[in-house]
C-alpha positions as CSV (number, residue, x, y, z in Angstrom):
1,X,129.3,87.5,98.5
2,X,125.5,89.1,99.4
3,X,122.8,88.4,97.5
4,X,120.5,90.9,96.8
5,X,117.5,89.9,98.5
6,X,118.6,88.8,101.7
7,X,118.7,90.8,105.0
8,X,121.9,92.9,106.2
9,X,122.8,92.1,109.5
10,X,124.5,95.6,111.2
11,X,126.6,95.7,114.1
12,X,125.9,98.3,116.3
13,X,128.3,99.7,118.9
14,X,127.4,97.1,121.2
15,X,127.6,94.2,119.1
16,X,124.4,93.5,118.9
17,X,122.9,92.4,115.4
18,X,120.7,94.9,114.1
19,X,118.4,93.3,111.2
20,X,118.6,96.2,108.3
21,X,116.3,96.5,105.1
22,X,116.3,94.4,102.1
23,X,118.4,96.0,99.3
24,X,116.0,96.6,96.5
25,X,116.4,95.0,92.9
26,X,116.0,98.6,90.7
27,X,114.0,96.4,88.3
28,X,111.7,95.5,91.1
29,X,111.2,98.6,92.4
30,X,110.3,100.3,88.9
31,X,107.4,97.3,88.7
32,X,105.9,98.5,92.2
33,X,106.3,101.9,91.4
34,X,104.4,101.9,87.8
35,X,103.1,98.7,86.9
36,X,101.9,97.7,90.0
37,X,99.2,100.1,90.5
38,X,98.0,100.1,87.0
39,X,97.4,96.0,87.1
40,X,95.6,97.6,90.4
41,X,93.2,99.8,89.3
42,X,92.3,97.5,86.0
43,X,91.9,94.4,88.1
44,X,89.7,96.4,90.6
45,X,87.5,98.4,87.7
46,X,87.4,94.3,86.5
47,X,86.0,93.0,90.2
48,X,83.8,96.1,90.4
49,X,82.5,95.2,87.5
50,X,81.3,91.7,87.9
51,X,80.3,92.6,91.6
52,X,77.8,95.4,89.8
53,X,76.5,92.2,87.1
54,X,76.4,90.3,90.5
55,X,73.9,92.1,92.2
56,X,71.9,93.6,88.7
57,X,73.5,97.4,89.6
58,X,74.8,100.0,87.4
59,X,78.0,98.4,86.6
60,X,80.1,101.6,85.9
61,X,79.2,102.7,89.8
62,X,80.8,99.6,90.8
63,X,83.4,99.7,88.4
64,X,84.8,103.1,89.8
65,X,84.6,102.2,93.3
66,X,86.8,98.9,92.5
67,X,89.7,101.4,90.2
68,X,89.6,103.6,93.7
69,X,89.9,100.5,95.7
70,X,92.3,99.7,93.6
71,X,94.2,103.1,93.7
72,X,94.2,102.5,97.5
73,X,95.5,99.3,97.8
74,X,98.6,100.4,95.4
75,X,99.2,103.1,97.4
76,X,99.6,101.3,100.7
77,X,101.6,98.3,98.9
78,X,104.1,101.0,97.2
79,X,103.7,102.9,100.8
80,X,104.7,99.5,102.5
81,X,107.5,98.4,99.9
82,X,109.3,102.0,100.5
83,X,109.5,101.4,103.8
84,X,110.6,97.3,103.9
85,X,113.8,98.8,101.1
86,X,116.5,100.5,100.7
87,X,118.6,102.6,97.6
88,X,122.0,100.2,97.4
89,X,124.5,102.5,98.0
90,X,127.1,101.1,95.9
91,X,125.0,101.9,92.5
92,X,126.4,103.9,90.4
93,X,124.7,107.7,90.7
94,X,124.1,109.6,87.9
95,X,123.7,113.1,87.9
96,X,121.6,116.0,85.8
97,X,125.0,117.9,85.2
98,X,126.3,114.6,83.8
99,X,124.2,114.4,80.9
């Protein structure tokens, strides 16, 4: 029996193991997608913040730069999650005409 969050090992035509991407937990993959970058951008407003008390600044400039660092950094984690998962193929599909 697999587990979810190991590795698929594929056998090509010439035998040869072939390591394939992690199946993705849909619960998992819903936190990346939404939660992740909000807990981004509010943690980065945060560090902008206190870098902007830091060094006696306008706060709100820094504050902005850290949500758009933030924004950046989600993007590139979701960006880099995408491509280390893939959709299980045994999950039950649901379709528009379905419902």
């Amino acid at each position: 029996m697999k587990m979810g969050n190991q590795e698929e090992v594929i056998h090509n035509q010439n035998n040869k193991k072939v390591q394939g991407k992690k199946s993705t937990n849909m619960l998992l993959a819903a936190f990346v997608m939404f939660i992740f970058p909000i807990i981004a951008v509010i943690l980065g407003a945060y560090l902008g913040a206190c870098i902007g008390e830091a060094m006696n600044s306008s706060s709100i400039i820094f504050q902005i730069i850290g949500g758009l660092v933030g924004v950046i950094i989600a993007g590139i984690g979701i960006k880099l999650f995408d491509k280390a998962s893939k959709v299980d193929e045994k999950a039950e599909k649901i379709y528009w005409d379905d419902l």
